[in-house]
C-alpha positions as a printed NumPy array, in Angstrom:
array([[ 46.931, -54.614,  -9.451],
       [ 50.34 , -54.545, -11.428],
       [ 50.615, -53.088, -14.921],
       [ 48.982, -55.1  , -17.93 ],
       [ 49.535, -54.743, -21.536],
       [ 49.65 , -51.467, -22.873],
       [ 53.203, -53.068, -24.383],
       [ 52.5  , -50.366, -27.984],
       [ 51.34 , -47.804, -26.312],
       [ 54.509, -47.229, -23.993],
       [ 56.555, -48.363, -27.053],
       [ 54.909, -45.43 , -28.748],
       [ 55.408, -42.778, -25.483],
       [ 58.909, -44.312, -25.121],
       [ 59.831, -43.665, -29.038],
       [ 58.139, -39.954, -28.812],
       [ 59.992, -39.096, -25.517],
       [ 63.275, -39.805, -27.142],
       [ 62.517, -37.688, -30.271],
       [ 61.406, -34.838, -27.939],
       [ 64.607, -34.741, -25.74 ],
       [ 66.871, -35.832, -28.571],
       [ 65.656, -33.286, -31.737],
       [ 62.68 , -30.651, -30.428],
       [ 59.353, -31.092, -28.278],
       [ 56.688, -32.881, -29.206],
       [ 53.083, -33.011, -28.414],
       [ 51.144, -35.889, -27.801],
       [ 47.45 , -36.437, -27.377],
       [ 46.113, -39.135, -24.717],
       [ 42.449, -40.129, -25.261],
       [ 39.899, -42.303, -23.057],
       [ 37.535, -42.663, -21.396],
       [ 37.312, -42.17 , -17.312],
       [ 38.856, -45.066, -15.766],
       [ 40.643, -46.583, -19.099],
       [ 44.184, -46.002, -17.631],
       [ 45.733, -42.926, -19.33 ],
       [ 47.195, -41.094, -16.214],
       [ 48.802, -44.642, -15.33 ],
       [ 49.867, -45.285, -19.15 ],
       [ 51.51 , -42.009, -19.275],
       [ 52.97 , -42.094, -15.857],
       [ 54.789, -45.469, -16.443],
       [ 56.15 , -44.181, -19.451],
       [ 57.913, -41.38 , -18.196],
       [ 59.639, -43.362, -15.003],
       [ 63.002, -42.187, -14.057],
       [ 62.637, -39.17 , -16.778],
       [ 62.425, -36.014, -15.303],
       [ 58.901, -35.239, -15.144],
       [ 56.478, -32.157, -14.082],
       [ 52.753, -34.021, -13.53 ],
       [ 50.12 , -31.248, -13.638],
       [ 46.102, -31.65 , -12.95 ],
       [ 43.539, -29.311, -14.235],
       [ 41.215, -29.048, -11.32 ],
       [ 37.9  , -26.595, -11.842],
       [ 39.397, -24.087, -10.1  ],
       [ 40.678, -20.589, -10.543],
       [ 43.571, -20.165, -12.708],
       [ 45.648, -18.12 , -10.16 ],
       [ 44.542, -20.986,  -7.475],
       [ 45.319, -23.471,  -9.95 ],
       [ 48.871, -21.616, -11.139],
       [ 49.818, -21.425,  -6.99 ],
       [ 49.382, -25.376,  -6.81 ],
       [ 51.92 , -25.868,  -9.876],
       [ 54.574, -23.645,  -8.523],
       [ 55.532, -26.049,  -6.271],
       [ 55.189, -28.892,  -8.321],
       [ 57.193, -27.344, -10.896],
       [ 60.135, -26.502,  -8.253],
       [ 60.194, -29.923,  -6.724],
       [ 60.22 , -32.316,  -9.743],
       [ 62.769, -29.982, -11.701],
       [ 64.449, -29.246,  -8.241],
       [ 64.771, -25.499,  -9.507],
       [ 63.241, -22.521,  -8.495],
       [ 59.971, -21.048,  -9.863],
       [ 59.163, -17.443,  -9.656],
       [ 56.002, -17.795,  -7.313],
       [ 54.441, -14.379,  -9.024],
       [ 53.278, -16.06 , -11.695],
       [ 49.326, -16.291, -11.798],
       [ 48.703, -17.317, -15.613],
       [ 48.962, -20.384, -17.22 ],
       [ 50.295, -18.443, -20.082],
       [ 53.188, -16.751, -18.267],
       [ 53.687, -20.44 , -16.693],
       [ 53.502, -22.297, -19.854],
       [ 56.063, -19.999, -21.844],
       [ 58.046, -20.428, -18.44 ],
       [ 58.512, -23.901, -18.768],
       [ 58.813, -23.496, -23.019],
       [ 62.231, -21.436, -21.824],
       [ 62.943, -23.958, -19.556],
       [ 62.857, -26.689, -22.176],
       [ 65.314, -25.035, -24.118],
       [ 68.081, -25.906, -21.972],
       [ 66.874, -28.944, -20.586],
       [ 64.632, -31.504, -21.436],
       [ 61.861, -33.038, -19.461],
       [ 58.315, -34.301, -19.538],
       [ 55.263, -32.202, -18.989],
       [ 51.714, -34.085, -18.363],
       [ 48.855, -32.166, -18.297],
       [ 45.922, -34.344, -17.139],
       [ 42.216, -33.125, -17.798],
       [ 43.289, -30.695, -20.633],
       [ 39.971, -30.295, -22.114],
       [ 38.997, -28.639, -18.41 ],
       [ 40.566, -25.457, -19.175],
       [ 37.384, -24.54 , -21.293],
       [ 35.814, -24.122, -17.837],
       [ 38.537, -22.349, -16.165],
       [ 39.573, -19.908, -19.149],
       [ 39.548, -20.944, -22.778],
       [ 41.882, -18.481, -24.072],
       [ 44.883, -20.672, -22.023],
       [ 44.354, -23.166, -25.535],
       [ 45.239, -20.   , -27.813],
       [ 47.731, -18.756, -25.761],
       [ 49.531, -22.531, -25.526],
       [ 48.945, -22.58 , -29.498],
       [ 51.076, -19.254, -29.749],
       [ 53.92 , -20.253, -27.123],
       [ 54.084, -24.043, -28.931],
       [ 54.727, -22.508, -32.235],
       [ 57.349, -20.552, -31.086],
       [ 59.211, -22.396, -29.14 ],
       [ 58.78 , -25.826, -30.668],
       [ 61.803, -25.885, -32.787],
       [ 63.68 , -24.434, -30.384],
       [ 63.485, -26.589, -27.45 ],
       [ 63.429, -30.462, -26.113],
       [ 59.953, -30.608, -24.085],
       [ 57.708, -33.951, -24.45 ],
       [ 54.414, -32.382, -24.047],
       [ 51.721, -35.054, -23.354],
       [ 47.787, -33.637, -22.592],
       [ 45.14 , -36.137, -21.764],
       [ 41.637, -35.743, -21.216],
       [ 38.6  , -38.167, -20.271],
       [ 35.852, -35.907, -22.213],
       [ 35.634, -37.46 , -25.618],
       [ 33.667, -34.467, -27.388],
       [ 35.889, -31.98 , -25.67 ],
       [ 38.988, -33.478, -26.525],
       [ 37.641, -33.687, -30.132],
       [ 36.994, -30.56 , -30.283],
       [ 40.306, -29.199, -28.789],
       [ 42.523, -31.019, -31.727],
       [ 39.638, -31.796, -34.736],
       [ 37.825, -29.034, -34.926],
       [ 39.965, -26.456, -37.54 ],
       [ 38.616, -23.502, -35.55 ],
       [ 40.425, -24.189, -32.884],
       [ 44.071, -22.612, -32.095],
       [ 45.4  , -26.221, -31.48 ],
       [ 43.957, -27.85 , -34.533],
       [ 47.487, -29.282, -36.277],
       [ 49.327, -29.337, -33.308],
       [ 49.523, -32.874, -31.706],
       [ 52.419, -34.964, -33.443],
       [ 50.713, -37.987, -32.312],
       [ 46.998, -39.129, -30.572],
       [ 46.805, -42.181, -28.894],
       [ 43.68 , -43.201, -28.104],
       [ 43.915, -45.649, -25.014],
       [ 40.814, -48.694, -25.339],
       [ 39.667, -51.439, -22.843],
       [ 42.198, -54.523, -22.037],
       [ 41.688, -57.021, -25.054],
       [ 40.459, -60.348, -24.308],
       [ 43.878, -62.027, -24.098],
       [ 44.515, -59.662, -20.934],
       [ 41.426, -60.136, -19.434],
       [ 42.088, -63.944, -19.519],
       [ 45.865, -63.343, -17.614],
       [ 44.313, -60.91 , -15.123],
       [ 41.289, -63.694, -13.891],
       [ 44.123, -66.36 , -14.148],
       [ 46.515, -64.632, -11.967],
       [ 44.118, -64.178,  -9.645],
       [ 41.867, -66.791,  -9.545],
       [ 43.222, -69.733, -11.444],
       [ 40.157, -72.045, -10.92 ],
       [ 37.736, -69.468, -12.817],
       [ 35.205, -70.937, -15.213],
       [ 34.229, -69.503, -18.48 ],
       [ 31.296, -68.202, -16.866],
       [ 33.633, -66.02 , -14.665],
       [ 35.237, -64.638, -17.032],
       [ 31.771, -64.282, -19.208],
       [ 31.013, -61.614, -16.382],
       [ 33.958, -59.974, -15.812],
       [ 33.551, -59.382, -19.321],
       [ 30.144, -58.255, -19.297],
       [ 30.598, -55.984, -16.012],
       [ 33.585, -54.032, -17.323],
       [ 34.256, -54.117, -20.532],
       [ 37.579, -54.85 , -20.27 ],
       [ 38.381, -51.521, -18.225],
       [ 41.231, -51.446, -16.154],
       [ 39.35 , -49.375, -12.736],
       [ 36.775, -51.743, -13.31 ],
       [ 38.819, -54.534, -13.283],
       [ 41.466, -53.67 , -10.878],
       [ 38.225, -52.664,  -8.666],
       [ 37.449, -56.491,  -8.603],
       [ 40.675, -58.045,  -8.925],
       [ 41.701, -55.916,  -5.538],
       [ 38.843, -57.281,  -3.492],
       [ 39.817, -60.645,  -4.657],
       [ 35.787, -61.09 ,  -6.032],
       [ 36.35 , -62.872,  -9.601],
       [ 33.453, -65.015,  -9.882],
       [ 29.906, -64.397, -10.885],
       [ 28.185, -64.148,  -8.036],
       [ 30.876, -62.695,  -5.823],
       [ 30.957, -59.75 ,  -8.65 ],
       [ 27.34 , -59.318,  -8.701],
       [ 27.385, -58.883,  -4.873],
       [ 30.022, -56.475,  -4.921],
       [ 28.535, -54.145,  -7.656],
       [ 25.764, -54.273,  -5.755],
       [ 25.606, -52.706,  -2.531],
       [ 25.518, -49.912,   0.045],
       [ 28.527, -47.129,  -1.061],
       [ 29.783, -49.072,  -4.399],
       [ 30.934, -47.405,  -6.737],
       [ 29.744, -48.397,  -9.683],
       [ 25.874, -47.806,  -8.578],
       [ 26.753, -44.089,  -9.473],
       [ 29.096, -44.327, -12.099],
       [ 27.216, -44.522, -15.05 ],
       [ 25.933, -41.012, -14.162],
       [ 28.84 , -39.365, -13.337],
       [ 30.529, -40.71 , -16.625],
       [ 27.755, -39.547, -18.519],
       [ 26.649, -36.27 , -16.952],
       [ 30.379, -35.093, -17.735],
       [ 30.259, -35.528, -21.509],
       [ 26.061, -34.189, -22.464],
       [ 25.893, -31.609, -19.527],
       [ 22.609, -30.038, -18.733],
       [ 21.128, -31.61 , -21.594],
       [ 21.833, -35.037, -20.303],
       [ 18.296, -36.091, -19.86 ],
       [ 17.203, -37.243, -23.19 ],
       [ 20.609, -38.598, -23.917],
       [ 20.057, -41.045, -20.622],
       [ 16.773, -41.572, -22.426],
       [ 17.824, -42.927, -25.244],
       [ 20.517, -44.966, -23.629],
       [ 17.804, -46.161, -21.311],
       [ 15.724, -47.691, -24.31 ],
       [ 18.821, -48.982, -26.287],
       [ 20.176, -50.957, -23.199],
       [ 16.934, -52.485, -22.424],
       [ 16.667, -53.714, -26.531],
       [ 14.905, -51.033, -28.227],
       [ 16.923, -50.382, -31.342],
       [ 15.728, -48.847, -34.   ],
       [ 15.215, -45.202, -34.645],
       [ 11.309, -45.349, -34.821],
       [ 11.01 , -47.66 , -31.644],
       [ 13.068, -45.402, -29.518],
       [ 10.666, -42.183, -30.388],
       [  7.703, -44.519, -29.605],
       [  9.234, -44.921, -26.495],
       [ 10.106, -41.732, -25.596],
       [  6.199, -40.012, -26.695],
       [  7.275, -40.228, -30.771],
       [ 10.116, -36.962, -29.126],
       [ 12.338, -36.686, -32.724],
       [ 15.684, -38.196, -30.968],
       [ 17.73 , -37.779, -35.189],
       [ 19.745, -34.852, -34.065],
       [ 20.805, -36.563, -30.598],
       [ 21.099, -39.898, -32.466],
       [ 24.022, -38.48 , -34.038],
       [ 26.157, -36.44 , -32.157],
       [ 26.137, -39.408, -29.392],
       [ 27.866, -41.411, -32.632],
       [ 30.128, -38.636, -33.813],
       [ 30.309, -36.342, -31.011],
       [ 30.107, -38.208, -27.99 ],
       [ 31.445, -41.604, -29.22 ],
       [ 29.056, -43.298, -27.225],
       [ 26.446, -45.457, -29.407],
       [ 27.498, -47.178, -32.78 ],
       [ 25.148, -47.442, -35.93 ],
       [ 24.865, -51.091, -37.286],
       [ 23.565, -52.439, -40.436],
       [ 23.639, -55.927, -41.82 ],
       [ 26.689, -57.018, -42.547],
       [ 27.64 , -56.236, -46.369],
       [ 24.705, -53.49 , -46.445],
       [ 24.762, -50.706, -48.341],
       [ 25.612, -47.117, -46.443],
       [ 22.366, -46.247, -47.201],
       [ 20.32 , -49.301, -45.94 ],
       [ 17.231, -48.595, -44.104],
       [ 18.079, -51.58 , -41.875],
       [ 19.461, -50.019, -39.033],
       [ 20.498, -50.559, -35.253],
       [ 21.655, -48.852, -32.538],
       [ 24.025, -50.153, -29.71 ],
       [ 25.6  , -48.657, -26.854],
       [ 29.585, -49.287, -27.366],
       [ 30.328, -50.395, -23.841],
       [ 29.617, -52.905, -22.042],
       [ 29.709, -51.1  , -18.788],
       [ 27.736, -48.382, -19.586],
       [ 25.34 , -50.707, -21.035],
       [ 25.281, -53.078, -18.197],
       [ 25.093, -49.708, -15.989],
       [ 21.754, -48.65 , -17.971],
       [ 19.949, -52.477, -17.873],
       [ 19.963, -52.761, -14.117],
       [ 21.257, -49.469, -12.063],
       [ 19.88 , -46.888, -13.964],
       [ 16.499, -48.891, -14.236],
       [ 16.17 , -49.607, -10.676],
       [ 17.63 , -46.6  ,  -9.377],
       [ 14.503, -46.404,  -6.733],
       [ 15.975, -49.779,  -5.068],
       [ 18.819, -48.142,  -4.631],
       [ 17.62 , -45.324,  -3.134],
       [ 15.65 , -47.277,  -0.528],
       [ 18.832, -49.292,   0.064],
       [ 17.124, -52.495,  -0.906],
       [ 20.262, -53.635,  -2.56 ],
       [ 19.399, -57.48 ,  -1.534],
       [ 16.822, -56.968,  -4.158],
       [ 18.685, -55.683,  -7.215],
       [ 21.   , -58.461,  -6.473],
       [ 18.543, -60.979,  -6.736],
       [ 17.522, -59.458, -10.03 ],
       [ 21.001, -59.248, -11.468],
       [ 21.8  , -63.003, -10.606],
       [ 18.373, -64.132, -12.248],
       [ 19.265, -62.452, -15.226],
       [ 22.276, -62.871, -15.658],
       [ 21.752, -66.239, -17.681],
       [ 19.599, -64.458, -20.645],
       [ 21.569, -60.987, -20.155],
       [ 25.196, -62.815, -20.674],
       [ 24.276, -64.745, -23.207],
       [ 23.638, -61.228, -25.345],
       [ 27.305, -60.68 , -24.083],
       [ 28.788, -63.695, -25.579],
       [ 27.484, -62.464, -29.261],
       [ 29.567, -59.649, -28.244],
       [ 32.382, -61.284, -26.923],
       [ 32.651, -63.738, -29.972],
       [ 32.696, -61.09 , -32.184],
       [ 35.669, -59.427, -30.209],
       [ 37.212, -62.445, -30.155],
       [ 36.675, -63.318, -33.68 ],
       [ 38.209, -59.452, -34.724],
       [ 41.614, -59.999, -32.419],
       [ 42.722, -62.987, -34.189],
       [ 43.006, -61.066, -37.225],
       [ 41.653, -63.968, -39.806],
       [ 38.994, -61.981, -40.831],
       [ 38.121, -58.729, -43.13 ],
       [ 34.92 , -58.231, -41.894],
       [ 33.076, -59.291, -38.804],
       [ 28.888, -58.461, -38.213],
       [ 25.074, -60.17 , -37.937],
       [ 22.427, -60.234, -40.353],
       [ 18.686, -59.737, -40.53 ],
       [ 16.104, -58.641, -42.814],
       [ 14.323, -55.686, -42.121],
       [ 10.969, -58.085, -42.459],
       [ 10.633, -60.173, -40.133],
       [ 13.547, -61.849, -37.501],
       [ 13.806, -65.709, -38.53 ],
       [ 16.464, -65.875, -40.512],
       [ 18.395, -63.594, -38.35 ],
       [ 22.046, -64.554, -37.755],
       [ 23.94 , -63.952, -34.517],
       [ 27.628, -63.615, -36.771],
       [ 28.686, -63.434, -40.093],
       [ 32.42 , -63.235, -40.67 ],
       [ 34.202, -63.318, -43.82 ],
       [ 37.322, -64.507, -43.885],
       [ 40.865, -63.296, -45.447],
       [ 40.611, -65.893, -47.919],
       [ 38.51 , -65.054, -50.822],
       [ 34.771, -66.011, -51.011],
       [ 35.198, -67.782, -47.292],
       [ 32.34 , -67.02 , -44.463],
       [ 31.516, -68.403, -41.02 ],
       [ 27.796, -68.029, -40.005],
       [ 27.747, -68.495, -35.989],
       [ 24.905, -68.949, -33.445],
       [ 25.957, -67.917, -29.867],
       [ 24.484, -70.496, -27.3  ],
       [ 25.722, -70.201, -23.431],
       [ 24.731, -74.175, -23.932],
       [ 25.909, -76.24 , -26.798],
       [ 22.871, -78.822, -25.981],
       [ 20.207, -76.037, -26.979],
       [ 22.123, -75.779, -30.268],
       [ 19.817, -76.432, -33.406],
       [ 21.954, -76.827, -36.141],
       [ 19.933, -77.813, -38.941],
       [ 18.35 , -74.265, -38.168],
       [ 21.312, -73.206, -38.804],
       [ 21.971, -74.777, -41.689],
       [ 18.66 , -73.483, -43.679],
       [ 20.017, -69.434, -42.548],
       [ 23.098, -69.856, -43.833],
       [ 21.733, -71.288, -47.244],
       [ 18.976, -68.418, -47.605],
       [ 22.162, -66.087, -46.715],
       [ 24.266, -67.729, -49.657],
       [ 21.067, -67.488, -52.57 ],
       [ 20.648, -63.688, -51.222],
       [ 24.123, -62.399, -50.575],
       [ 26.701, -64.681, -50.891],
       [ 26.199, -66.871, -54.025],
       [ 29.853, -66.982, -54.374],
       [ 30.94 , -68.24 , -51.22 ],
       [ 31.977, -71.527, -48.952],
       [ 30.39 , -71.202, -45.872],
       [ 31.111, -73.268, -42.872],
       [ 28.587, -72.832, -39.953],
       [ 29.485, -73.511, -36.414],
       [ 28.024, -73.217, -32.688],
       [ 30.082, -71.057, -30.668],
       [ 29.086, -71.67 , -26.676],
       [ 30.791, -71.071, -23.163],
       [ 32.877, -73.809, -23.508],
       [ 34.941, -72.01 , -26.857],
       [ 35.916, -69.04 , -24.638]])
């Protein structure tokens, strides 16, 4: 698949490089999850600059010091004393090196040297600061776990707190992107096509360039693709997952589990899981772990008892709903059957996903200061599927999401959006409108 978007990002790397090699190094911080693109990103925007490229492998640090020797030697085309076993001794190597000549070094899967040898982020901290001035490296680390990375660069206990000059963290294709990819490649998609490829990925760029590069853009062909013998997505979920909770991954996938399949709320979930106390894991998989987002009705107060949970992506939701559910079909290889589960469905599941996608849509077109749903906390009828307020003063939209304009009631409608105005928006013009497959 050929490089998409990313057009500030490598504006960013590009403008950083040339301060780094022009006045003294730099260090930037590349964030993401797996399969978002950041070892591509980074590698694109260092093309024809010299460049050392260095993974961190779980190995041992002389094994994994003997692998960059070479590395080293070839892409700077100098020689590297091959005695060196630390990544201290290497790192203030290549510090030395930088001042008096500048180059690129990438150093992909930082946050694994916590489980090679943690003191190689104290040491780094020591050679940086005293050598920075000094020299003209463009020092780029990027890692995949979010609460790792976190902790590497927020955390003010740590040696590298302060460091980074810049953090870029790299998200999913936007929706403009996601439209160009299906239309390169399949220019007679439907909304409903794109609807999926949505839904399936998220917008990420593996996950996309996994079904763009087995030319299988359309609903069904996608569905039949996920789903079978040696995919890989049927295990993906897992090892995503397993990397950022560890051995206490179980009641994390729990909780995921009941979110996916619509159990939201904080007192549902610990029905559901044998009234367990889930608070303390309810937040560190929103600040730690990045993984589920708190929502409230929109314009409710920080301290309303009104509260949802949803899992950010749409993969990893998807992932949850129907492999992680049915994980014994897929260990008897009935795959035939999953399928036939995922296509059925998909009708009611996608059209949760279009709420989504509206609201995504709605945000990118930048017309709007505040995007959400609304509900009372007694009671669901006068729940509303989007409530955005515009730039203009005292201007809302109230939405329904239908996959099918016909099933559209708008007089419905009509009597939310005035019980919303009495309770919450007295002030306002509100226009109400159906948005449906065919607005995509």
């Amino acid at each position: 698949m050929k490089f998409y978007n990313r057009t500030s990002e490598l504006t960013e790397l590009l403008r950083i490089q040339n301060l780094s090699f022009s006045d003294h190094s730099r260090m930037t911080v590349v964030t993401g999850r797996r399969r978002i693109g950041k070892t591509s990103l980074i590698m694109k925007s260092v093309e024809g600059f010299p460049t050392v490229y260095l993974f961190v492998g779980r190995k041992a640090e002389a094994s994994l010091c003997a692998e960059y020797i070479p590395i080293i030697s070839q892409s700077l085309d100098l020689f590297v004393p091959s005695e060196i076993r630390t990544f201290r001794s290497l790192f203030q190597y290549l510090m030395e090196l930088a001042s008096t000549r500048a180059f690129n070094l990438v150093i992909d899967e930082f946050q694994e040297f916590y489980n090679i040898n943690e003191s190689v982020y104290s040491d780094m901290q020591n050679i940086w600061d005293t050598y920075r001035k000094k020299s003209k490296m463009n020092l780029i680390v990027a890692g995949s776990i979010y609460s790792l990375m976190q902790k590497i660069f927020q955390d003010k206990k740590e040696p590298l707190f302060g460091r980074a000059d810049n953090t870029i963290k790299l998200l999913a294709f936007d929706l403009v992107t996601l439209k160009e990819i299906i239309r390169d490649n399949n220019p007679n998609y439907t909304n409903d096509d794109l609807l999926a490829l949505y839904s399936f990925t998220g917008g990420v760029p593996k996950y996309v360039e996994l079904f763009y590069d087995n030319i299988t853009l359309s609903v069904d062909e996608m569905i039949s693709f996920m789903v079978r013998e040696n995919s890989p997505f049927t295990d993906e979920g897992k090892n995503l997952l397993i990397e950022e909770f560890g051995k206490n991954h179980v009641i994390y996938f729990s909780i995921l589990s009941a979110i996916s399949s619509g159990i939201n709320t904080q007192p549902e979930i610990e029905a559901a899981l044998g009234n367990k106390s889930i608070g303390g894991q309810i937040k560190r998989m929103i600040e730690d772990y990045n993984i589920i987002v708190r929502l409230r009705p929109i314009l409710a107060k920080p301290g309303s008892q009104a509260v949802r949970y949803e899992i950010r992506d749409n993969f990893i939701r998807f992932w949850f709903n129907y492999f992680d559910r049915h994980r014994s079909m897929i260990e008897i290889k009935n795959f035939k059957a999953l399928e036939s589960i995922i296509q059925s469905d998909y009708p009611t599941y996608s059209g949760i996903m279009l709420e989504r996608y509206f609201k995504q849509q709605l945000a990118e077109s930048l017309q709007y200061r505040d995007i959400g749903s609304w509900w009372e906390l007694k009671g669901n009828q006068d729940e509303i599927d989007i409530v955005a307020l515009k730039l203009e003063k005292n201007q809302a939209q109230v939405v329904e999401v239908k996959r099918q304009k016909k099933n559209f009631r708008p007089e419905l409608l009509a009597k939310k959006a005035e019980h919303l105005k009495n309770k919450l928006l007295p002030n306002y013009q509100i226009d109400t409108l159906c948005l449906s497959l065919e607005e995509m």
